[in-house]
Backbone atoms as SQL, in Angstrom:
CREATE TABLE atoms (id INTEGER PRIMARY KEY, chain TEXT, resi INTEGER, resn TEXT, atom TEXT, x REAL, y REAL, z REAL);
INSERT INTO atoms VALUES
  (1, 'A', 1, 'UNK', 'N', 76.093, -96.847, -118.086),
  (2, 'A', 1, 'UNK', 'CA', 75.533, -95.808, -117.260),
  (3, 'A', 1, 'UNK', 'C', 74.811, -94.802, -118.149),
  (4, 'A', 2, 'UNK', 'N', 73.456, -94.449, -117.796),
  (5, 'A', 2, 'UNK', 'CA', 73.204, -93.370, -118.266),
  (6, 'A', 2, 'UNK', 'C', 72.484, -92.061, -117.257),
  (7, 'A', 3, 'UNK', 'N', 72.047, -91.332, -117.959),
  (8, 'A', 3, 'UNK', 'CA', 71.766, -89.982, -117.494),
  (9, 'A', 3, 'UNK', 'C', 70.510, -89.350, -118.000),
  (10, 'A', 4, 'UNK', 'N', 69.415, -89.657, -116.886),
  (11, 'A', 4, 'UNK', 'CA', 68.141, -88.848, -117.277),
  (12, 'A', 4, 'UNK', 'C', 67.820, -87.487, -116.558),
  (13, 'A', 5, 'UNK', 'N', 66.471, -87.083, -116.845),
  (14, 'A', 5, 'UNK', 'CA', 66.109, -85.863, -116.147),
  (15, 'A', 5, 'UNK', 'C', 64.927, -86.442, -115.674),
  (16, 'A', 6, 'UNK', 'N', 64.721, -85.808, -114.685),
  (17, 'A', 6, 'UNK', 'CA', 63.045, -85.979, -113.598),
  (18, 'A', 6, 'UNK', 'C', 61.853, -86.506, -114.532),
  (19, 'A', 7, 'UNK', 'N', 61.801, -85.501, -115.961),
  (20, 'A', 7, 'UNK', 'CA', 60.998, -85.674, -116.777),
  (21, 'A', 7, 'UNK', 'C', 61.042, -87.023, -117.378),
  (22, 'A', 8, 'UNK', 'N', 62.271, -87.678, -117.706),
  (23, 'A', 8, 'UNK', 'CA', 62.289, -88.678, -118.045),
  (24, 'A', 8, 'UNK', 'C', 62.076, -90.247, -117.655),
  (25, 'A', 9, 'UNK', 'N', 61.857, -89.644, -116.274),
  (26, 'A', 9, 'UNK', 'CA', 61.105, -90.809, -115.122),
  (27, 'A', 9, 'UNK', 'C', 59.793, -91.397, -115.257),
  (28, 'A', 10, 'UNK', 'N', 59.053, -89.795, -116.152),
  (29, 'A', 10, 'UNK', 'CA', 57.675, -89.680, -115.841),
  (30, 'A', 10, 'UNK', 'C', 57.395, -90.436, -117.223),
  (31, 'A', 11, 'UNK', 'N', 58.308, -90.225, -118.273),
  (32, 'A', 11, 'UNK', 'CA', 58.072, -91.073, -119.724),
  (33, 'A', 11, 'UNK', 'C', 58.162, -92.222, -119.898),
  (34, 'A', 12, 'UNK', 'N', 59.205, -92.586, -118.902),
  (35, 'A', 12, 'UNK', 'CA', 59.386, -94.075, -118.947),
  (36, 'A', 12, 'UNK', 'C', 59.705, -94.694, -117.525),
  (37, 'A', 13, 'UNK', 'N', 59.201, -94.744, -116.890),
  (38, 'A', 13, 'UNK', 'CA', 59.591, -95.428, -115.476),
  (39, 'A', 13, 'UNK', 'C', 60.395, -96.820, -114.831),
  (40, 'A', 14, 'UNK', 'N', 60.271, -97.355, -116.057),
  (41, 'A', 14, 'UNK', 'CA', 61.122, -98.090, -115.774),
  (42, 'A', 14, 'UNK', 'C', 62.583, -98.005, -115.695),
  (43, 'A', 15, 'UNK', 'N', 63.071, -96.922, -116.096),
  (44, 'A', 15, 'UNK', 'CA', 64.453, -96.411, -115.688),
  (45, 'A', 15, 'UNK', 'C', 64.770, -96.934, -114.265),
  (46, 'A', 16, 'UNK', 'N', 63.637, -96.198, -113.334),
  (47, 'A', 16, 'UNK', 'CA', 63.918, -96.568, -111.606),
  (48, 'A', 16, 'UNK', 'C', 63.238, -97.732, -111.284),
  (49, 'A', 17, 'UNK', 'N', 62.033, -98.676, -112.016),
  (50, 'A', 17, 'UNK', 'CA', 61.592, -99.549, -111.720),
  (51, 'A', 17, 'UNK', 'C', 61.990, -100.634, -112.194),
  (52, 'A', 18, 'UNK', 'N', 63.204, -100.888, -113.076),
  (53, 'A', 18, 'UNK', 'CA', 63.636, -101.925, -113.606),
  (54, 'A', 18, 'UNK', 'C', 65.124, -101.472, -113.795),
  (55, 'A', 19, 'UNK', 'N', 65.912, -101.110, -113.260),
  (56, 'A', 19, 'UNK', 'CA', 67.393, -100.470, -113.986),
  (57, 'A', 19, 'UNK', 'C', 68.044, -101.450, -114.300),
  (58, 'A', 20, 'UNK', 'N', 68.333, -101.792, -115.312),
  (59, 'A', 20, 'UNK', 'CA', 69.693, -103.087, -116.278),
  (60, 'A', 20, 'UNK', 'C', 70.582, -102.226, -115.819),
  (61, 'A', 21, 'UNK', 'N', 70.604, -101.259, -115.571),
  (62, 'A', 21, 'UNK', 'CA', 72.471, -100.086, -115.395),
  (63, 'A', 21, 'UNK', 'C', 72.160, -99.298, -114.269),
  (64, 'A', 22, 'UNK', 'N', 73.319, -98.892, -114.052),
  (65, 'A', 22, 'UNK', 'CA', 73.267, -97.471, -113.130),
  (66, 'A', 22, 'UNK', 'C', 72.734, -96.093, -114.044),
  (67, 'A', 23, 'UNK', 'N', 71.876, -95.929, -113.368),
  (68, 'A', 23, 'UNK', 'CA', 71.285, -94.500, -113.938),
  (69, 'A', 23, 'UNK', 'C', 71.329, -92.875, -112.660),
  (70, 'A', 24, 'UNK', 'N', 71.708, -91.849, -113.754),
  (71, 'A', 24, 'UNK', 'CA', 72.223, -90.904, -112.729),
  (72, 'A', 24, 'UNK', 'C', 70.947, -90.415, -113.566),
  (73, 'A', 25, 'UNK', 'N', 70.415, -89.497, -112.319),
  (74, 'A', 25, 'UNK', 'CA', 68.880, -88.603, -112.477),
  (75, 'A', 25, 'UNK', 'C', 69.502, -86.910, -112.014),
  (76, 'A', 26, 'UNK', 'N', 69.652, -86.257, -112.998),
  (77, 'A', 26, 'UNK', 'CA', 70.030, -84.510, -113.247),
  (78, 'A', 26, 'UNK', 'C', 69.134, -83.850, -113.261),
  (79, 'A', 27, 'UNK', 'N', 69.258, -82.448, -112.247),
  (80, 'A', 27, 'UNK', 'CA', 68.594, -82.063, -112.421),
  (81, 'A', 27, 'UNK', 'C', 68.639, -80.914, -113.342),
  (82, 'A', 28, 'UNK', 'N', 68.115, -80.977, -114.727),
  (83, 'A', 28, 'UNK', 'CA', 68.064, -80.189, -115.622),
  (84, 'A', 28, 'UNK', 'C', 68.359, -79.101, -115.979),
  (85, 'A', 29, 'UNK', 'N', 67.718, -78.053, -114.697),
  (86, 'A', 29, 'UNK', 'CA', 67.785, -76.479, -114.886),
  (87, 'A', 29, 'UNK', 'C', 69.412, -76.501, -114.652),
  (88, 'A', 30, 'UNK', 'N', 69.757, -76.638, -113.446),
  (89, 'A', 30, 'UNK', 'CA', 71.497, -76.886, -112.670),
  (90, 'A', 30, 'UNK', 'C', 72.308, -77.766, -113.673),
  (91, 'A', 31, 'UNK', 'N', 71.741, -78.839, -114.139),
  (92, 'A', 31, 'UNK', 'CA', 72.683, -79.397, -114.865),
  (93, 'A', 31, 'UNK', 'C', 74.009, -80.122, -114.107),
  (94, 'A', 32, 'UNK', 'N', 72.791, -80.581, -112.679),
  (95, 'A', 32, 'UNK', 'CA', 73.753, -81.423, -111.457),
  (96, 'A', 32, 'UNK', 'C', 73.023, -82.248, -111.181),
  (97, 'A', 33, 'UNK', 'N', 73.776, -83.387, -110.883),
  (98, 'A', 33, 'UNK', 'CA', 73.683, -85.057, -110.985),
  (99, 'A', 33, 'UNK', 'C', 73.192, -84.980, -109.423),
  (100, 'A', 34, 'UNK', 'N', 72.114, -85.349, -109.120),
  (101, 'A', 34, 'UNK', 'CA', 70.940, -85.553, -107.918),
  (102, 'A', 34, 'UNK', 'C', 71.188, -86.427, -107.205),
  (103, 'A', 35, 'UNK', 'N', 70.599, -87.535, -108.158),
  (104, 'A', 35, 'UNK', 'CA', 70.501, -89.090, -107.524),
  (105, 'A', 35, 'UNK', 'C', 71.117, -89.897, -108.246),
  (106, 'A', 36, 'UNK', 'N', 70.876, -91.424, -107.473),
  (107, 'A', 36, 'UNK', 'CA', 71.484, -92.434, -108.648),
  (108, 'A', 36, 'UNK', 'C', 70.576, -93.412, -108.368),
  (109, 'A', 37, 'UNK', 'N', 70.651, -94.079, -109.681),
  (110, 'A', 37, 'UNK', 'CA', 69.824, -95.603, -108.928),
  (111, 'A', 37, 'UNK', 'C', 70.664, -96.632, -109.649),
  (112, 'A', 38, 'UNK', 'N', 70.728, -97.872, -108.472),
  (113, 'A', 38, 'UNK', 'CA', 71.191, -98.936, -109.007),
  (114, 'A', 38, 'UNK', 'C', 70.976, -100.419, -109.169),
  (115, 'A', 39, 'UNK', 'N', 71.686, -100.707, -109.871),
  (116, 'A', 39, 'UNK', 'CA', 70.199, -102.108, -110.058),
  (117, 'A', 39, 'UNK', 'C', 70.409, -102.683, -108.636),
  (118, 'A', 40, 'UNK', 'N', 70.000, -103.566, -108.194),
  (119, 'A', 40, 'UNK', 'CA', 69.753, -104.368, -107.341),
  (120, 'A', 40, 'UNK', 'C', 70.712, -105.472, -106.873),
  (121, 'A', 41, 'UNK', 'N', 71.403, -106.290, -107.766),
  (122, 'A', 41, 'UNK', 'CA', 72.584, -106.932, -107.289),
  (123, 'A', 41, 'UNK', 'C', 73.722, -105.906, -106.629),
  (124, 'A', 42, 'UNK', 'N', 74.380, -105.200, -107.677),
  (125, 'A', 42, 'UNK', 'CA', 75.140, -103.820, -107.077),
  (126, 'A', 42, 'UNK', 'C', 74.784, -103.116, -105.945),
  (127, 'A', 43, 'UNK', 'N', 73.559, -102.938, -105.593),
  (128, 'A', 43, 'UNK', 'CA', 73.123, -102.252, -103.976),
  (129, 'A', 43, 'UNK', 'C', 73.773, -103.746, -103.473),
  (130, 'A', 44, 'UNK', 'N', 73.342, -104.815, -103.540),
  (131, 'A', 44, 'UNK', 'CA', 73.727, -105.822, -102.496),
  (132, 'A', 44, 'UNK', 'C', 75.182, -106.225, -101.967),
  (133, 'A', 45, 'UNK', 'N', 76.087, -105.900, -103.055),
  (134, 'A', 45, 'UNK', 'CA', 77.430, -105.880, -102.616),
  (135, 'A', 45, 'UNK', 'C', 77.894, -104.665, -102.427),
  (136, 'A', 46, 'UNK', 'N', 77.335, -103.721, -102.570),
  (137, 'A', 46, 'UNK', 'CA', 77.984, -102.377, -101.747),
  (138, 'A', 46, 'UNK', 'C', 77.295, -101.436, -100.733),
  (139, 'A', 47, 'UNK', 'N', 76.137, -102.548, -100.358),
  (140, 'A', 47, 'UNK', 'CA', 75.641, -101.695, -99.476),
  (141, 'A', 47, 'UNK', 'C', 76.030, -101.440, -97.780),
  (142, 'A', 48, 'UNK', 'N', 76.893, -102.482, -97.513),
  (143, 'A', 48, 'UNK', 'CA', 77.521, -102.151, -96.387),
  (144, 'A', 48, 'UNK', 'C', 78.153, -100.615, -96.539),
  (145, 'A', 49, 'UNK', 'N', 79.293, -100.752, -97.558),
  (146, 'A', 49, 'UNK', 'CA', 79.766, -99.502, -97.430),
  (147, 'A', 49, 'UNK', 'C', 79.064, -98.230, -97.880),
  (148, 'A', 50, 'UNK', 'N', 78.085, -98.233, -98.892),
  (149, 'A', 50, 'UNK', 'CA', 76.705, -97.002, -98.385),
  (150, 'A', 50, 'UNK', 'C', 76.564, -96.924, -97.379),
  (151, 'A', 51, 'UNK', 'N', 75.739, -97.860, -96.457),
  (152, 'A', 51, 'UNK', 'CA', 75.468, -97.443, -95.180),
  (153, 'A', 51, 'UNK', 'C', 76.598, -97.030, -94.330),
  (154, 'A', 52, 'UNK', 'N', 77.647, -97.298, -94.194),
  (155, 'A', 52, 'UNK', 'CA', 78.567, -96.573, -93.466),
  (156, 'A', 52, 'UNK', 'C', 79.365, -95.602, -93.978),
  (157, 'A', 53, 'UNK', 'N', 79.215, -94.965, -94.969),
  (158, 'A', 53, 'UNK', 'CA', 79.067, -93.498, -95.994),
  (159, 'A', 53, 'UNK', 'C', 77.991, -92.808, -95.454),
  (160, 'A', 54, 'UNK', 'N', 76.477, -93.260, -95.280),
  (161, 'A', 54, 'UNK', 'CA', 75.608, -92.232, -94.903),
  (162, 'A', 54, 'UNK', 'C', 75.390, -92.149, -93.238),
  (163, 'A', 55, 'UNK', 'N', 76.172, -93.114, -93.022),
  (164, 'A', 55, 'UNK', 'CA', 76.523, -92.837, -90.934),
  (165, 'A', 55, 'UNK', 'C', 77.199, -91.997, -90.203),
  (166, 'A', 56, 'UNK', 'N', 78.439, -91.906, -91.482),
  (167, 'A', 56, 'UNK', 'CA', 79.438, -90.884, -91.563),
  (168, 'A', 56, 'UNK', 'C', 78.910, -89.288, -91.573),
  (169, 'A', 57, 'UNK', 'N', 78.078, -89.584, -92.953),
  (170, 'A', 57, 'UNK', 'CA', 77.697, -87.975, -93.244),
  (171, 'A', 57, 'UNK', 'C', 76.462, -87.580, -92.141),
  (172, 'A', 58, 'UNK', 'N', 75.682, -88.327, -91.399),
  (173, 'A', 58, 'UNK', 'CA', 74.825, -87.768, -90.810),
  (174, 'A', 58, 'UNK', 'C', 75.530, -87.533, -89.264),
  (175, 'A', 59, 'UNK', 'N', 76.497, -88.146, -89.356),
  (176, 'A', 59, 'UNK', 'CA', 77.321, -87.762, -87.897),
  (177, 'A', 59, 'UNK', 'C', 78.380, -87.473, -88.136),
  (178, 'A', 60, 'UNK', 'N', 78.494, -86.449, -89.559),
  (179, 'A', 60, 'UNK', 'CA', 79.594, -85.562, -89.612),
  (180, 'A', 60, 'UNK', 'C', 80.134, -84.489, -88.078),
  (181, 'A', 61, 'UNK', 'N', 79.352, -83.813, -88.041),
  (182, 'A', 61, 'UNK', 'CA', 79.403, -82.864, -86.752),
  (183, 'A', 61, 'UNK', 'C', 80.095, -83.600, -85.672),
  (184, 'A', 62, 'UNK', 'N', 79.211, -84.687, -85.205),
  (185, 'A', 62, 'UNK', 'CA', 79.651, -85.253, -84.174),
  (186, 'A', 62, 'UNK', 'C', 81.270, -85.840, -83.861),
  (187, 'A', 63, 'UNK', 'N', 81.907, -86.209, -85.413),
  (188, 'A', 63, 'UNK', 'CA', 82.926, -86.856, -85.173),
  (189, 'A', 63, 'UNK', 'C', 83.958, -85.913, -85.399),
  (190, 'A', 64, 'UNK', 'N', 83.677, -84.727, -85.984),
  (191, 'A', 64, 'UNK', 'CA', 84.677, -83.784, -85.992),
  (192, 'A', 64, 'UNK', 'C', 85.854, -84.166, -86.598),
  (193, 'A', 65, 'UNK', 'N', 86.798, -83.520, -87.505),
  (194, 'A', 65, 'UNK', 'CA', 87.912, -83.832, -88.421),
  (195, 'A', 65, 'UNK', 'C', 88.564, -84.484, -87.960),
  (196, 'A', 66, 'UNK', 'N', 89.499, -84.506, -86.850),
  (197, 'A', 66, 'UNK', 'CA', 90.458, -85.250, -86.379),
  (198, 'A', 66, 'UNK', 'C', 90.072, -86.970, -85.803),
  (199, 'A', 67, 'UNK', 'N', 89.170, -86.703, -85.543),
  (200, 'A', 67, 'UNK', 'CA', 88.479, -88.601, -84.865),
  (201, 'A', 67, 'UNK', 'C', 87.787, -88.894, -86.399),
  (202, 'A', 68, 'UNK', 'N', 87.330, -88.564, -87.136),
  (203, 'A', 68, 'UNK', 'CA', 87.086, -89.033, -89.141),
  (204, 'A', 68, 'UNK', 'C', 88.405, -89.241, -89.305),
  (205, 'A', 69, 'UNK', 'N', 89.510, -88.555, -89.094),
  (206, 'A', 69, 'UNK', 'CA', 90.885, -89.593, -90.298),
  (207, 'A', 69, 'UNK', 'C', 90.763, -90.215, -88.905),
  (208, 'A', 70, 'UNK', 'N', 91.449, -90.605, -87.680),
  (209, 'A', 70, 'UNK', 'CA', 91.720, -91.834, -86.905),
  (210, 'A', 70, 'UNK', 'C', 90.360, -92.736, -87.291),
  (211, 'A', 71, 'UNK', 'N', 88.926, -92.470, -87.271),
  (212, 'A', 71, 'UNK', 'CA', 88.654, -93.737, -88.173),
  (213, 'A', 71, 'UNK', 'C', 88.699, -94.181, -89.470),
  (214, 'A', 72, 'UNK', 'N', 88.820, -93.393, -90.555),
  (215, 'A', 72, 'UNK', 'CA', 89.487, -94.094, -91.573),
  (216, 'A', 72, 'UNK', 'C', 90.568, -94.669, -91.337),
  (217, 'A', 73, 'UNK', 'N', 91.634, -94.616, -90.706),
  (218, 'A', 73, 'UNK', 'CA', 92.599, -94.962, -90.722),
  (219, 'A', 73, 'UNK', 'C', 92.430, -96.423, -89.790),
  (220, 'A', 74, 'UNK', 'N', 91.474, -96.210, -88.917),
  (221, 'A', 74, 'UNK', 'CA', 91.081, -97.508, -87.829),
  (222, 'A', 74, 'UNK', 'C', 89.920, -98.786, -89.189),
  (223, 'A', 75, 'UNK', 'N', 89.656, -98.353, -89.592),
  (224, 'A', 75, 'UNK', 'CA', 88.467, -98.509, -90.645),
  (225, 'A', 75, 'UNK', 'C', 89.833, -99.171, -91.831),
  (226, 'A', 76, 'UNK', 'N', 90.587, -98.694, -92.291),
  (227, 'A', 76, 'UNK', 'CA', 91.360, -99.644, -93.200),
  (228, 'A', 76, 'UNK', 'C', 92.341, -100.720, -92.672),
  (229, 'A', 77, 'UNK', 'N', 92.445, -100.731, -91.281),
  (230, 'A', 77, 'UNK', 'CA', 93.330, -101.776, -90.968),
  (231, 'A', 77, 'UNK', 'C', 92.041, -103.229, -90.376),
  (232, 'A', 78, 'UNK', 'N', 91.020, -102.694, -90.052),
  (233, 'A', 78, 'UNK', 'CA', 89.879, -103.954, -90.234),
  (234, 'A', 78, 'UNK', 'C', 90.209, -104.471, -91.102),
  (235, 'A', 79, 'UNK', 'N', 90.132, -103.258, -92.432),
  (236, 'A', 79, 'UNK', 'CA', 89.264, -103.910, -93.787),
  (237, 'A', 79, 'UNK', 'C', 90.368, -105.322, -94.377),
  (238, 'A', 80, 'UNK', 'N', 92.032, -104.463, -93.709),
  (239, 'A', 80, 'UNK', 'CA', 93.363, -105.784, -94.102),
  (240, 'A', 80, 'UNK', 'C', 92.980, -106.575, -93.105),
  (241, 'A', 81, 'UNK', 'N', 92.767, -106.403, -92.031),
  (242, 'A', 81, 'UNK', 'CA', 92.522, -107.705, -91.355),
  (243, 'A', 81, 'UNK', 'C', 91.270, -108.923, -91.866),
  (244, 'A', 82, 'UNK', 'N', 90.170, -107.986, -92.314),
  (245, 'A', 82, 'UNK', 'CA', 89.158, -109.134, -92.504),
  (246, 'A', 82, 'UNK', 'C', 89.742, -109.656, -93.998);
């Protein structure tokens, strides 16, 4: 894993256009970790659970604290079943 800055996108691009690793992109001034990129096999086996990480967070509101743990909790007895 490594760790660039915005600037370092612009020097070498292949960081995001070719990643051999996971690369975390900081943003410099903050000195807080932004984005990530990952190679391409790794998105393919974890992208189910991304996408139902960013389903979660965009319908945070909607599901409100108490129905989020009953589905985690509904959500790990799938995961033993499958």
């Amino acid at each position: 894993m490594i760790t660039i800055s915005s600037s370092d996108i612009i020097k070498k691009p292949s960081y995001i256009t070719r990643p051999e690793e996971i690369t975390f992109v900081e943003d410099m001034k903050k000195h807080v970790i932004k984005s990530v990129v990952l190679p391409y096999e790794i998105y393919e086996r974890v992208r189910e659970k991304i996408e139902d990480e960013m389903y979660l967070m965009r319908n945070e509101e909607a599901l409100g604290e108490d129905s989020y743990k009953e589905f985690l909790e509904i959500e790990e007895v799938v995961e033993d079943i499958s």
